[in-house]
Wavefront OBJ file of the C-alpha trace (Angstrom):
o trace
v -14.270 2.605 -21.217
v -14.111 2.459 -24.969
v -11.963 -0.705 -25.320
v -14.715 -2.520 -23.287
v -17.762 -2.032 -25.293
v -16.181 -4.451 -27.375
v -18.060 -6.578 -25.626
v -21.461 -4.666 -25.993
v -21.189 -5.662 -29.856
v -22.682 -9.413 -29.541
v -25.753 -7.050 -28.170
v -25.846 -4.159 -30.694
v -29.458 -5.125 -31.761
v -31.032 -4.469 -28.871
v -28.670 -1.498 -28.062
v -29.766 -0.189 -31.339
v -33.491 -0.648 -30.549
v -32.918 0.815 -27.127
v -31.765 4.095 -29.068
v -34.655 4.278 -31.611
v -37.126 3.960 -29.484
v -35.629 6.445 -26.928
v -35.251 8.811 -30.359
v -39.036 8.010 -30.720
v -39.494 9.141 -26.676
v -37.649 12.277 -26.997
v -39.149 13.354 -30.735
v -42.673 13.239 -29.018
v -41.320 14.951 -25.494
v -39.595 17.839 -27.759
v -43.030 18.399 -30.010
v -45.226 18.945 -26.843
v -44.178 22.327 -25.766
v -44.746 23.469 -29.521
v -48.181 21.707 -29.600
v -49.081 23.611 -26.048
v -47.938 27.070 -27.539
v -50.287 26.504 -30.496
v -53.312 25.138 -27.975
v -52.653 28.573 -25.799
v -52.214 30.900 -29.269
v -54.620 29.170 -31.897
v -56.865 27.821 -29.161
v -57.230 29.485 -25.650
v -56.320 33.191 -27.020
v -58.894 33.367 -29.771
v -61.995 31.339 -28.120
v -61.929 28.535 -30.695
v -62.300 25.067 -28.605
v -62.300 22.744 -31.683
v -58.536 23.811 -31.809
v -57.877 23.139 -27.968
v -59.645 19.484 -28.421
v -57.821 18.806 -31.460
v -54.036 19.814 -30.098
v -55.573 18.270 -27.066
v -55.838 14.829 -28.792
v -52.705 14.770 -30.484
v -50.858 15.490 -27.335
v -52.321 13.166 -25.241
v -52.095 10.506 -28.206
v -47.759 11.735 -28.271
v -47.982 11.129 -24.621
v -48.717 7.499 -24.531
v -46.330 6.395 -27.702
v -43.798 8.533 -25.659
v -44.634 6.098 -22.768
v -44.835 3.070 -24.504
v -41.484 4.172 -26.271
v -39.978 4.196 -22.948
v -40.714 1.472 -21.470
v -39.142 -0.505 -24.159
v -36.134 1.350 -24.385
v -35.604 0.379 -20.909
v -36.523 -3.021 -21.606
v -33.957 -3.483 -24.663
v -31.284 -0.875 -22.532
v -31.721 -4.054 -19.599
v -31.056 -6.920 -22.153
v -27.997 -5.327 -23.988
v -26.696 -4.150 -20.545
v -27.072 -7.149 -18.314
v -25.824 -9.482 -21.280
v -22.646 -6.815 -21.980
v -21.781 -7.264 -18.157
v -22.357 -11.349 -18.010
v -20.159 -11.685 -20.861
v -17.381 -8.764 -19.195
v -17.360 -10.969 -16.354
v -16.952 -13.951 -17.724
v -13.755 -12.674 -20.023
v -12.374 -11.063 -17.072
v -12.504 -14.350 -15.458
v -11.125 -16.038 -17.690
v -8.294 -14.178 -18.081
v -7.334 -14.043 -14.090
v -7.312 -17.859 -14.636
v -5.003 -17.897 -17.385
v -2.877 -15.679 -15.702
v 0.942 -17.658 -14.736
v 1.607 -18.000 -10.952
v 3.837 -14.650 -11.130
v 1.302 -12.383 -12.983
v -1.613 -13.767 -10.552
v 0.561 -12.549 -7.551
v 0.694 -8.975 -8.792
v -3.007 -8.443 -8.027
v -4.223 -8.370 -4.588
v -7.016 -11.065 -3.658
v -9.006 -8.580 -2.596
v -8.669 -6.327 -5.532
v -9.390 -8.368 -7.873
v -12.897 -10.056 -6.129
v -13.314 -6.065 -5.854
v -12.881 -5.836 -9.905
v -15.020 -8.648 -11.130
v -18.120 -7.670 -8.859
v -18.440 -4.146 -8.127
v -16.216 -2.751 -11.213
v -17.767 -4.615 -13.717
v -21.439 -3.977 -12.045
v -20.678 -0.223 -12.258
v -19.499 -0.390 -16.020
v -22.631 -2.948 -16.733
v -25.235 0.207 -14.931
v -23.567 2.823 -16.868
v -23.841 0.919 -20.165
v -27.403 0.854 -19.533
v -27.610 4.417 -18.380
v -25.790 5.288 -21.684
v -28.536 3.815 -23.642
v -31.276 5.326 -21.627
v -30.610 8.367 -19.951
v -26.898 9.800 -20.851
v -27.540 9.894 -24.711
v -30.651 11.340 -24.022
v -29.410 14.082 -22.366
v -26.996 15.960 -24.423
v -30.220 15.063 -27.380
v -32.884 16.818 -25.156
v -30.659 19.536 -24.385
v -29.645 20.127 -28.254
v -33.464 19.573 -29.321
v -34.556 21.893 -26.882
v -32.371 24.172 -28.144
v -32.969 23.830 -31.973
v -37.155 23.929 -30.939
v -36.456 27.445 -28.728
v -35.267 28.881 -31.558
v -37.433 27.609 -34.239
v -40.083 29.161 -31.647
v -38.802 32.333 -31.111
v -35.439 32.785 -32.589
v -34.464 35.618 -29.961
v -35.844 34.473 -26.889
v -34.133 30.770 -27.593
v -30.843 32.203 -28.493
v -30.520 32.897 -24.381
v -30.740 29.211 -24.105
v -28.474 28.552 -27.304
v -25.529 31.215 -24.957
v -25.664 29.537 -21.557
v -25.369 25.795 -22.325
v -22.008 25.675 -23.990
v -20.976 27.117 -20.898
v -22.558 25.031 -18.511
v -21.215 22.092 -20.770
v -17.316 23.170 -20.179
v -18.058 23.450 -16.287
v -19.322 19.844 -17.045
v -16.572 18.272 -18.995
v -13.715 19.623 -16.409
v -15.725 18.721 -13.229
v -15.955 14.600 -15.059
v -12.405 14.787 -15.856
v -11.347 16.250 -11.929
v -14.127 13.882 -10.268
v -12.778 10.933 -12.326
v -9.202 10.803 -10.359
v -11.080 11.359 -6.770
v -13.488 8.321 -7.976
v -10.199 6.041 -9.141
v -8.744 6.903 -5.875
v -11.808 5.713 -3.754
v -12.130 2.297 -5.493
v -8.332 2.163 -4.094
v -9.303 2.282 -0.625
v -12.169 -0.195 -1.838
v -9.752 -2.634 -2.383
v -7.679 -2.122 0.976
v -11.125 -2.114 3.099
v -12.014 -6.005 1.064
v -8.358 -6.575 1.799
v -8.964 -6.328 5.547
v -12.179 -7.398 5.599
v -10.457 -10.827 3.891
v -7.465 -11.352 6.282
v -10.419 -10.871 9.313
v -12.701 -13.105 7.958
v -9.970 -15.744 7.118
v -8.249 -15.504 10.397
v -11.291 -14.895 12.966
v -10.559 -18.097 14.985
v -6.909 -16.690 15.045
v -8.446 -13.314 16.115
v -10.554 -14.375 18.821
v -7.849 -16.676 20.533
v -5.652 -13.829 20.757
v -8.581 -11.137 21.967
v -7.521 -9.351 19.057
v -10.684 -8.115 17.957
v -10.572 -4.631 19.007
v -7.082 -3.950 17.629
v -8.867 -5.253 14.260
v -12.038 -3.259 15.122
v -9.831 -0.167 14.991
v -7.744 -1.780 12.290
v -10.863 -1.644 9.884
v -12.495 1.898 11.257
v -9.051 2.981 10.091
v -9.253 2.219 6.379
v -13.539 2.365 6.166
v -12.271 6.263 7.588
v -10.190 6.793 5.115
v -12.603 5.216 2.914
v -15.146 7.491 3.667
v -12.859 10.206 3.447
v -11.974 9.679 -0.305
v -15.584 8.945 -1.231
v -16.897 12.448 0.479
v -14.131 14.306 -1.164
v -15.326 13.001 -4.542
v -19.546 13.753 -3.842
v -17.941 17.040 -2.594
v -16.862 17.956 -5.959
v -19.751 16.457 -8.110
v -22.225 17.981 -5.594
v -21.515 21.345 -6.673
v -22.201 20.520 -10.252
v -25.947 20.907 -9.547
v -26.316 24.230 -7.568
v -24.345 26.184 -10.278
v -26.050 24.756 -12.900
v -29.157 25.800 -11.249
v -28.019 29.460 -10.655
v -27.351 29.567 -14.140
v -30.510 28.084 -15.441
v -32.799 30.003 -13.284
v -30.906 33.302 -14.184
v -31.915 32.104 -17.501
v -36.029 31.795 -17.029
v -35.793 35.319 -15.591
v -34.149 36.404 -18.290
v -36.433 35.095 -20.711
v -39.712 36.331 -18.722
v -38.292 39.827 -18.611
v -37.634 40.009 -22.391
v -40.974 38.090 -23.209
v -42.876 40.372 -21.129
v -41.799 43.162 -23.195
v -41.721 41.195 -26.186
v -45.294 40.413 -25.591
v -46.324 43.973 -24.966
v -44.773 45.053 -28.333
v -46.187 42.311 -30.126
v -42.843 40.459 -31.347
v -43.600 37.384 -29.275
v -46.830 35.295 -28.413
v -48.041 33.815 -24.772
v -47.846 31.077 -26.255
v -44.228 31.412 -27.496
v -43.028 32.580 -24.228
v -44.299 29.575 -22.349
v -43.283 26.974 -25.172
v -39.619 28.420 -24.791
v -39.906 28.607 -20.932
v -41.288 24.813 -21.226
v -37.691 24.169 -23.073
v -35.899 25.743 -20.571
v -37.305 23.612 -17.961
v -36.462 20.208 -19.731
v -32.812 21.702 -19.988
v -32.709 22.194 -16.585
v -33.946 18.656 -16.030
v -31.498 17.429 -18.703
v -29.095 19.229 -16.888
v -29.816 18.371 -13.606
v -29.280 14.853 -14.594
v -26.093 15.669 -15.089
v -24.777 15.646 -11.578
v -26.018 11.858 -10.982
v -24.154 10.878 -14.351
v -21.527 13.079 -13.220
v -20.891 10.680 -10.141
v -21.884 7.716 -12.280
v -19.309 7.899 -15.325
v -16.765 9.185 -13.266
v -17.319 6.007 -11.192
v -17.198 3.886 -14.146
v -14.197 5.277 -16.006
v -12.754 4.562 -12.928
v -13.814 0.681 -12.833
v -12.575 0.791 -16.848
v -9.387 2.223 -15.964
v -9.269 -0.986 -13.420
v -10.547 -3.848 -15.704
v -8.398 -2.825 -18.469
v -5.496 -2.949 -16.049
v -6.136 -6.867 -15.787
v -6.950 -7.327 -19.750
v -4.141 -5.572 -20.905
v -1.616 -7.373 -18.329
v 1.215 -9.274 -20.966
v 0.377 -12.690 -21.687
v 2.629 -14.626 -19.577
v 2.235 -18.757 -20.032
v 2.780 -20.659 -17.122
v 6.289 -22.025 -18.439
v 7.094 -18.129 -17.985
v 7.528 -17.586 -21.267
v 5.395 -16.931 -24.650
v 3.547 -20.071 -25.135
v 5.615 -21.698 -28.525
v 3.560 -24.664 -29.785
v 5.950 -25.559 -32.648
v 8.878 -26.247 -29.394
v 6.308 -27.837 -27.039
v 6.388 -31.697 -26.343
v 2.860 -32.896 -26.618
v 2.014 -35.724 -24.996
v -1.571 -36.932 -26.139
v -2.637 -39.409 -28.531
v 0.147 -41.023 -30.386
v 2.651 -39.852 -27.995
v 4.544 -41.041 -24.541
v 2.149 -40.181 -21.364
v 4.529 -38.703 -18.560
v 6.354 -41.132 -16.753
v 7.667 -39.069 -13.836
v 11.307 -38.882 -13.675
v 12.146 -35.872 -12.436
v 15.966 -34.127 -12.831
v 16.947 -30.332 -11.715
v 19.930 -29.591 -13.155
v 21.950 -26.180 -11.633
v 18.588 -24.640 -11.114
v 18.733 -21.216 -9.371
v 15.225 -19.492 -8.713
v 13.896 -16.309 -7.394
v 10.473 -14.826 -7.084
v 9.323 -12.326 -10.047
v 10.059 -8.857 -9.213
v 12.852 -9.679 -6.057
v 16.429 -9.519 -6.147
v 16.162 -12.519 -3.283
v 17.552 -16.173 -4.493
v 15.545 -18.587 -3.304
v 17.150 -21.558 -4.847
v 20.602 -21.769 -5.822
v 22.613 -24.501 -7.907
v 19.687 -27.335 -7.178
v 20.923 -30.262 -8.719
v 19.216 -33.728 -8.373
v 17.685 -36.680 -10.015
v 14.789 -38.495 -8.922
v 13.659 -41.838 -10.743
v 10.437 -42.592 -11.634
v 8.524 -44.411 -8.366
v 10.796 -43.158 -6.249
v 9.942 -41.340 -2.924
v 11.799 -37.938 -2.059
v 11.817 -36.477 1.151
v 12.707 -32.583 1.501
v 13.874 -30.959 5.098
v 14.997 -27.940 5.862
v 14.420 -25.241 8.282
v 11.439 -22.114 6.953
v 12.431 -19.887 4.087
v 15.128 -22.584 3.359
v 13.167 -22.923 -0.369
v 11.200 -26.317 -0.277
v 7.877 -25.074 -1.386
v 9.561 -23.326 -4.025
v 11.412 -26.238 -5.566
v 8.431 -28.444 -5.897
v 6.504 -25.252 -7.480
v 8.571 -25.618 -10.177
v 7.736 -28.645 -10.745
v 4.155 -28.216 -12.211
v 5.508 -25.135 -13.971
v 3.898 -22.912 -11.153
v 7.334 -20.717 -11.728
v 9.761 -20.846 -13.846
v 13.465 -21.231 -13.087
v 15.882 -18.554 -13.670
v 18.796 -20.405 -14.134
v 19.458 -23.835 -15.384
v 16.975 -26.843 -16.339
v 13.812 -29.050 -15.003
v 13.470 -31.788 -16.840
v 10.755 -34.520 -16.766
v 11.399 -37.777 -18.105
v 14.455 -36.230 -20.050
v 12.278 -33.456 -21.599
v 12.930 -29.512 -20.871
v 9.908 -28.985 -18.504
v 9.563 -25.630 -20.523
v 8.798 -27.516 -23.688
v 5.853 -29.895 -22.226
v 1.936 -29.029 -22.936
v 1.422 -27.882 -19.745
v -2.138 -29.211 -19.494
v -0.356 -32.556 -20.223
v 2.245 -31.790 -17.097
v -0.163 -30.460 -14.905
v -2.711 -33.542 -16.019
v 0.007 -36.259 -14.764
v 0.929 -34.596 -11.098
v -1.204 -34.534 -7.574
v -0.269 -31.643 -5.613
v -1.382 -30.995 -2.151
v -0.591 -27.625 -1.311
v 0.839 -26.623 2.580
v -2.291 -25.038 2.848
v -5.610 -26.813 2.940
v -8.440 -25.596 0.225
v -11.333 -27.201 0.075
v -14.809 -26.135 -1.805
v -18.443 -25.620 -1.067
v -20.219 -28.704 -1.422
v -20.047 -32.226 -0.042
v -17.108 -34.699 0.475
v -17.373 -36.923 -2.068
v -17.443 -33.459 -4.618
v -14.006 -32.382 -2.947
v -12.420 -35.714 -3.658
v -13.748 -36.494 -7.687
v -13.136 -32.276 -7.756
v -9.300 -34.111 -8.611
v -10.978 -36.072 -11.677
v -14.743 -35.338 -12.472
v -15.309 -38.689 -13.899
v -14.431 -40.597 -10.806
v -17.056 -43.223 -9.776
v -17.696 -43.792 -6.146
v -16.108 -46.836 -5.562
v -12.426 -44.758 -7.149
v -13.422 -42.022 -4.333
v -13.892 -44.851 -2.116
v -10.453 -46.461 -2.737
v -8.284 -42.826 -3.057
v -9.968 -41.882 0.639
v -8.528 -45.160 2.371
v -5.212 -45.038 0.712
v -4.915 -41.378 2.256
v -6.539 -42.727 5.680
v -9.679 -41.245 5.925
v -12.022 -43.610 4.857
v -13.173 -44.938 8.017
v -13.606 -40.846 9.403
v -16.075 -39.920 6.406
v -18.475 -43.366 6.824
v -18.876 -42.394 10.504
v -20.217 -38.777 9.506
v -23.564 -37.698 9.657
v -24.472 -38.704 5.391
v -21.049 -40.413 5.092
v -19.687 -39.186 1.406
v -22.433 -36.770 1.142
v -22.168 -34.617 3.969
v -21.758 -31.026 3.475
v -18.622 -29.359 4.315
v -18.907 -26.047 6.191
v -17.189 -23.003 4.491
v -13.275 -24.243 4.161
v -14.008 -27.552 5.917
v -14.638 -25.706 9.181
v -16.421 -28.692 10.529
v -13.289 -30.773 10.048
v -10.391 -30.899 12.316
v -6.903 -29.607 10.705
v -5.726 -33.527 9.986
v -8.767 -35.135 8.587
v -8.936 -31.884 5.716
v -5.584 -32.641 5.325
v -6.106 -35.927 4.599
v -9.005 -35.303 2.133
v -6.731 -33.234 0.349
v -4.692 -36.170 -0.028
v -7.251 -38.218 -1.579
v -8.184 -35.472 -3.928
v -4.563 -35.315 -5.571
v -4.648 -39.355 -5.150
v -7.709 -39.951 -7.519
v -6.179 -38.428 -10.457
v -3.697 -41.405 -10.422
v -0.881 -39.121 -10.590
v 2.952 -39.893 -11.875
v 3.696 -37.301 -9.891
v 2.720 -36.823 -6.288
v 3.569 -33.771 -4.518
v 2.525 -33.458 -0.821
v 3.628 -29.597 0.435
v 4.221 -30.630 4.657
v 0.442 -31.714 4.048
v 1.177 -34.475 6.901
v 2.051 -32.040 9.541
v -1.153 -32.477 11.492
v -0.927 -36.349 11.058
v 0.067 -38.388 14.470
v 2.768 -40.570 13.464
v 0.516 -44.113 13.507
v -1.898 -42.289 11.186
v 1.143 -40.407 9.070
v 2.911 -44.478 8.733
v -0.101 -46.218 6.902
v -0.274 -43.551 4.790
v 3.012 -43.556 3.710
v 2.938 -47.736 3.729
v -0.134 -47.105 0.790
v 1.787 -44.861 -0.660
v 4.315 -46.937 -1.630
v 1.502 -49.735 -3.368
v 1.272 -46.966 -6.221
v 3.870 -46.270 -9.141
v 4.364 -42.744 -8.398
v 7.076 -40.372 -8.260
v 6.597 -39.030 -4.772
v 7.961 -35.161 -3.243
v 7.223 -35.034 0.219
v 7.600 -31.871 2.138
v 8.644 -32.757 6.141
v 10.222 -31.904 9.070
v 9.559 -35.212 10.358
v 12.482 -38.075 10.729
v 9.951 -40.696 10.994
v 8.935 -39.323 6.921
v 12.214 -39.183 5.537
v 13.757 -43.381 6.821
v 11.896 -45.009 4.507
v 12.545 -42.470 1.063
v 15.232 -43.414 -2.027
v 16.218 -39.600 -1.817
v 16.549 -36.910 0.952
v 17.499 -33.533 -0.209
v 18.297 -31.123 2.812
v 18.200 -27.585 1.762
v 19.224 -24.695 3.867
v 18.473 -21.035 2.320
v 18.304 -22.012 -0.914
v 21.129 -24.562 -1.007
v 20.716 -28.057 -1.494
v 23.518 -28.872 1.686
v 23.100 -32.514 1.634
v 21.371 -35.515 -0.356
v 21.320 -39.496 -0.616
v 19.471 -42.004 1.817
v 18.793 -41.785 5.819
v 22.134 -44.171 6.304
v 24.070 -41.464 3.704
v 23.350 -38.491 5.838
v 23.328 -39.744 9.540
v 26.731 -40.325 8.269
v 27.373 -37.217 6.115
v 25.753 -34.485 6.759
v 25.873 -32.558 10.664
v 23.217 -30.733 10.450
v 20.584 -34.030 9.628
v 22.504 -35.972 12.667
v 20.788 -32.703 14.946
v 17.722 -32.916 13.820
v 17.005 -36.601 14.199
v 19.066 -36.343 17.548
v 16.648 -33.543 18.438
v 13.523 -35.500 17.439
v 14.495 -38.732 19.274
v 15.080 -37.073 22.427
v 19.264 -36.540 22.352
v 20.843 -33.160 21.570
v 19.780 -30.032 21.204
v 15.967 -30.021 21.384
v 15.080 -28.183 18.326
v 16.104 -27.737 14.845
v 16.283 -23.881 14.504
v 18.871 -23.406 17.136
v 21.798 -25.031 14.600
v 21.127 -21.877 12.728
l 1 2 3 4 5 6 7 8 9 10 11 12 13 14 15 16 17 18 19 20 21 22 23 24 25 26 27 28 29 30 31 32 33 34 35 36 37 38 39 40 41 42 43 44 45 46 47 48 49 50 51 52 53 54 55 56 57 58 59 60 61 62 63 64 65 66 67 68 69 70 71 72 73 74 75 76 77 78 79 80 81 82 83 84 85 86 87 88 89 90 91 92 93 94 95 96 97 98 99 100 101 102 103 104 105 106 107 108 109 110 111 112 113 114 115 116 117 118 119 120 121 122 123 124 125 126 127 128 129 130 131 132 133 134 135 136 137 138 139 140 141 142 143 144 145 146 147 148 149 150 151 152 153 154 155 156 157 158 159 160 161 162 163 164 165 166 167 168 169 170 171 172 173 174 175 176 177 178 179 180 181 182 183 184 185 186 187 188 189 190 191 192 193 194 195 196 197 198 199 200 201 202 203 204 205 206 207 208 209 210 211 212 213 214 215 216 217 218 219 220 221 222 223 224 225 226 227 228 229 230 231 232 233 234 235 236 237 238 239 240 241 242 243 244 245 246 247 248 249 250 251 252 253 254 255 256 257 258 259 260 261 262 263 264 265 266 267 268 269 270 271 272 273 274 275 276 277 278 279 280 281 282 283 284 285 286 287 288 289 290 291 292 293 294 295 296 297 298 299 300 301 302 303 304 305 306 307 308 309 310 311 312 313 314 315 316 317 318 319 320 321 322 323 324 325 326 327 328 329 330 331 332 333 334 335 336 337 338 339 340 341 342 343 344 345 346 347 348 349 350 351 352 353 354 355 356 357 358 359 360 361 362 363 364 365 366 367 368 369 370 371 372 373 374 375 376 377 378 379 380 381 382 383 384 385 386 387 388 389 390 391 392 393 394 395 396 397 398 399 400 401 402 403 404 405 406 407 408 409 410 411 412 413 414 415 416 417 418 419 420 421 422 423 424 425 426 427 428 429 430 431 432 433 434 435 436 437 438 439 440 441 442 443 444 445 446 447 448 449 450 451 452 453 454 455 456 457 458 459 460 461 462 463 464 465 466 467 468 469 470 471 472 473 474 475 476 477 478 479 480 481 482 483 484 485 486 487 488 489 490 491 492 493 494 495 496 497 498 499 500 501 502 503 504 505 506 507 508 509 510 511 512 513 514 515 516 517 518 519 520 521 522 523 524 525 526 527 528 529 530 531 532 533 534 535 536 537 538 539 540 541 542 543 544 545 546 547 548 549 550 551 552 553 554 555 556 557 558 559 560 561 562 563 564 565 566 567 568 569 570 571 572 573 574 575 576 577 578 579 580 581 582 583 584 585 586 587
C-alpha cells in the first residue's frame, strides 16, 4: 500500500489541507466535553446563567467551524483521492500495455479487468478514508485520552489501560483478516473469469443447451465466492462486539468510581460526565474500527495485487532488455523496412513450457512475394508468423528482416511497417469506417474507401443501413463471420503495410469471394504470409512452407510439392475430391 501513494504525491496539497482542516474538526470536537463540564460545574451547579450562556456560545460557535471544517476536509479528501486513483489507473494501464506478448499471458483476462476497476477503486476509497476518517481515529482516540486525564487524572487513566489493549486485538485481527480478504479477491477473479468465457461464448452456449451446465458452472465459483467473503466478515465482525464489552465495562467502571469520587469530593459532576463524554467518542472511534477493519484489509489486499503487475520485470517485446545503442532505427535519415523476411534455424517454444513449437525453421521470403503456410492444428503456423512482429521471441537461431537481426529493429518501426490480421476477429465499439482508419488514424475516406474494396467488402458496407457510418454491435455481432473478416482485412490493408500477415483470416471466405481478394492482393508491393488450409490459396504463392508439429516438412512452389512432398499430394487430392477425404487422417 505504501509503494502506491507514490502516486498520491502530485495531490499532497489538497491531502495536506484535507488533514488540517480535519485537525481543526477534531481540536473543536475534543474541547466540547471540557467546555460542557465547566457549563455543568461553573454554570448549572452554582446558579450563575451568565456562565451557561457564555460556554453556551462558545460551544455552539466550535460547533459550526467543526462543521464547516468538515465539510471541506471531505471536499479536499475527494479531490486528492479521486485524482490519486485516475492517475493509479492510468499507470497501471499503461504498464499492462507495455507488457511483451509472454508477460501479458501470465495474467488472466479476467484478473486483470478485475485489478484496474475494482482494486484500484478500493485503494482510491481507502485513500480517501485515510484522509478523513482512519487518521482521525487513532487522533480522537489519543486526544480523548490526553483530555480524560487532564480532566481527572484518575478517572481517565481507566481509559489510558484499556485502549492499548483493544489496539493489539486490532492490529492482529487486520493482519489475520488481510489474508481471508486477498483470498476472496482470488475467487473475484475466477467468478469475472467465468462470467467472461459465458458472455463471450453465449451463442456457443445456447446452440448446445448448455446453459444450465454453465448456470451451475457459475453458482459453483459465486459459492465459493461467497464462502471466502463470509469467512472474512466472520472474522472482522467480531472486532466490534468485543470492543464493545470492553468499552462498556469501562463506563461502569468509571460511574462506580465517580460516584464515590463525587461523594468524597475528589471529582466534580461535571468531571465525571466530561470523562464519560470521552469515553463515548472512544467507543465511536473505536467502533469505526470494524468498518476500516474490513476496508484496509480489503485494500492491502488490492495493493498486494496492483503491485504484483507494477513490479512484473520489464520485458521488451524483442524478449529481451530494450538496448537502444544495438537497435536499428529506421526513421528519418534511415532505410524504411522493405520486407524481406529470412528465418534462419529458428526453434521456438512458449514462455514457461518445455513444448517446442517450432523446430529448425529455415526459409527466405523476398520482398513482394506471397507465402502460403499449411499444416494440420498445433502444427506451429500462428506461431511462426508471431514472430514476425516480435510478438515472441525465438529461442534458438535468427529472424531477420531485410538482412537485419529482427531483435535489433525499433520495434515501433517493425510493428509500423506490417498488417496483421489475427485468426481471430476483433473489432471495436464504434462505426465501420472507425474500425478500418483504427489501422492508420489519419486515413481520409476515400483511403478507407479504396483498402475496403481491395479486401472485398466495399460493395457489403454501401448497402448497410448509414453505409461507412453504421454502428457495429458489440464485436461486430451484426456482421456475419466473413464480412468481419474481411473488414479486418481492410484495417491491416490501410496502413500500406510491407508486411502483410493474414492468420487463416480467409477461412469464412467462399472461394469466388477468397480469389479477388487474393487477385488485389497481388496489385500491392507487399510481402504477404498467408495462413490456409485451402489449395485454391496456396497455387498462385512464390513460397509454400508445410509444417507439421513444428517442422517445416516441405517448401518451394505448388508444381515443387505436388511433386515432392506426400503429404501436400493428400491434401489437394482430398480437397479436389480424390483420396482420402480429409487432411487429419494422414496423421
Amino acid at each position: 500500500m505504501i509503494k502506491l501513494l507514490y502516486y498520491l504525491k502530485k495531490y499532497r496539497v489538497a491531502a495536506i489541507a484535507a488533514l488540517v482542516m480535519m485537525l481543526i474538526e477534531l481540536t473543536v470536537e475534543l474541547a466540547q466535553p471540557y467546555l460542557i463540564s465547566k457549563i455543568i460545574d461553573n454554570g448549572i451547579q452554582q446558579g450563575d446563567l451568565s456562565v451557561v450562556w457564555l460556554w453556551g456560545g462558545v460551544l455552539v460557535g466550535s460547533a459550526v467551524v467543526a462543521f464547516a471544517a468538515g465539510i471541506a476536509s471531505s471536499f479536499f479528501a475527494s479531490h486528492a483521492s479521486l485524482g490519486f486513483g485516475y492517475d493509479l489507473r492510468e499507470k497501471l494501464y499503461d504498464k499492462v500495455q507495455a507488457f511483451s506478448y509472454a508477460v501479458f499471458n501470465r495474467f488472466a483476462t479476467s484478473s486483470l479487468i478485475t485489478r484496474l476497476t475494482g482494486d484500484v477503486t478500493q485503494v482510491q476509497d481507502t485513500v480517501f478514508m485515510s484522509l478523513r476518517f482512519m487518521t482521525r481515529v487513532p487522533l480522537v482516540v489519543i486526544g480523548s485520552m490526553i483530555m480524560a486525564v487532564v480532566v481527572n487524572p484518575k478517572l481517565g487513566l481507566l481509559l489510558v489501560v484499556m485502549v492499548p489493549v483493544l489496539l493489539v486485538f486490532v492490529i492482529w485481527m487486520i493482519k489475520k483478516a488481510a489474508l481471508l480478504f486477498r483470498n476472496v479477491q482470488r475467487r473475484l477473479d475466477a467468478v469475472n473469469g467465468v462470467i467472461q468465457e459465458n458472455l463471450t461464448g453465449i451463442r456457443l452456449i445456447r446452440v448446445f443447451v448448455r446453459m444450465g451446465h454453465e448456470i451451475e458452472r457459475f453458482a459453483g465459483y459465486s459459492g465459493k465466492l461467497m464462502k471466502g467473503t463470509i469467512s472474512a466478515l466472520r472474522l472482522t465482525e467480531t472486532t466490534m462486539p468485543f470492543m464493545l464489552l470492553m468499552m462498556n465495562g469501562c463506563i461502569i467502571a468509571v460511574l462506580w468510581f465517580g460516584r464515590r469520587d463525587i461523594t468524597t469530593g475528589s471529582a466534580t459532576v461535571g468531571e465525571v460526565v466530561a470523562v464519560i463524554n470521552y469515553l463515548l467518542r472512544t467507543i465511536g472511534a473505536m467502533s469505526a474500527l470494524s468498518w476500516i477493519l474490513v476496508t484496509f484489509s480489503r485494500a492491502s489486499a488490492s495493493a498486494q495485487r496492483l503491485n504484483e503487475v507494477f513490479d512484473t520485470e520489464e520485458i521488451s517485446d524483442s524478449g529481451q532488455s530494450m538496448d537502444t545503442d544495438r537497435s536499428v532505427k529506421t526513421g528519418k535519415g534511415n532505410p524504411v523496412i522493405q520486407g524481406a523476411v529470412d528465418f534462419q534455424g529458428v526453434g521456438f517454444s512458449y514462455p514457461g513450457s518445455e513444448i517446442t513449437v517450432l523446430e529448425d525453421i529455415t526459409f527466405s521470403a523476398k520482398r513482394g512475394e506471397r507465402i502460403a503456410i499449411m499444416g494440420a492444428t498445433g502444427s506451429g503456423k500462428s506461431s511462426l508468423v508471431q514472430l514476425i512482429p516480435r510478438l515472441y521471441t525465438e529461442d534458438q537461431g535468427e529472424v531477420r528482416i531485410d538482412g537485419n537481426d529482427a531483435e535489433r529493429l525499433d520495434i515501433a518501426t517493425l510493428r509500423g511497417a506490417i498488417g496483421y490480421v489475427p485468426q481471430e476477429v476483433v473489432l471495436f465499439t464504434g462505426s465501420v469506417r472507425d474500425n478500418i482508419a483504427w489501422g492508420r488514424e489519419d486515413a481520409t475516406l476515400e483511403e478507407i474507401k479504396e483498402a475496403a474494396r481491395r479486401a472485398q467488402i466495399h460493395e457489403t458496407i454501401e448497402k448497410l443501413p448509414n453505409g461507412y457510418d453504421t454502428q457495429l454491435g458489440q464485436r461486430g455481432v451484426n456482421l456475419s463471420g466473413g464480412q468481419k473478416q474481411r473488414l479486418s482485412i481492410a484495417r491491416a490493408l490501410i496502413r500500406r503495410p510491407s508486411i502483410l500477415i493474414l492468420d487463416d483470416s480467409t477461412s469464412a471466405l467462399d472461394v469466388a469471394t477468397e480469389a479477388r481478394l487474393l487477385g488485389a492482393l497481388e496489385e500491392l508491393s507487399c510481402t504477404t504470409f498467408i495462413i490456409t488450409q485451402k489449395i485454391s490459396s496456396t497455387t498462385s504463392a512464390d513460397l509454400i512452407l508445410l509444417l507439421d508439429d513444428g517442422r517445416l516438412i516441405g517448401q518451394g512452389k505448388h508444381e515443387d510439392l505436388m511433386d515432392s512432398s506426400e503429404l501436400y499430394r493428400r491434401i489437394y487430392e482430398s480437397q479436389y475430391g480424390e483420396g482420402t477425404p480429409h487432411v487429419q487422417s494422414i496423421h
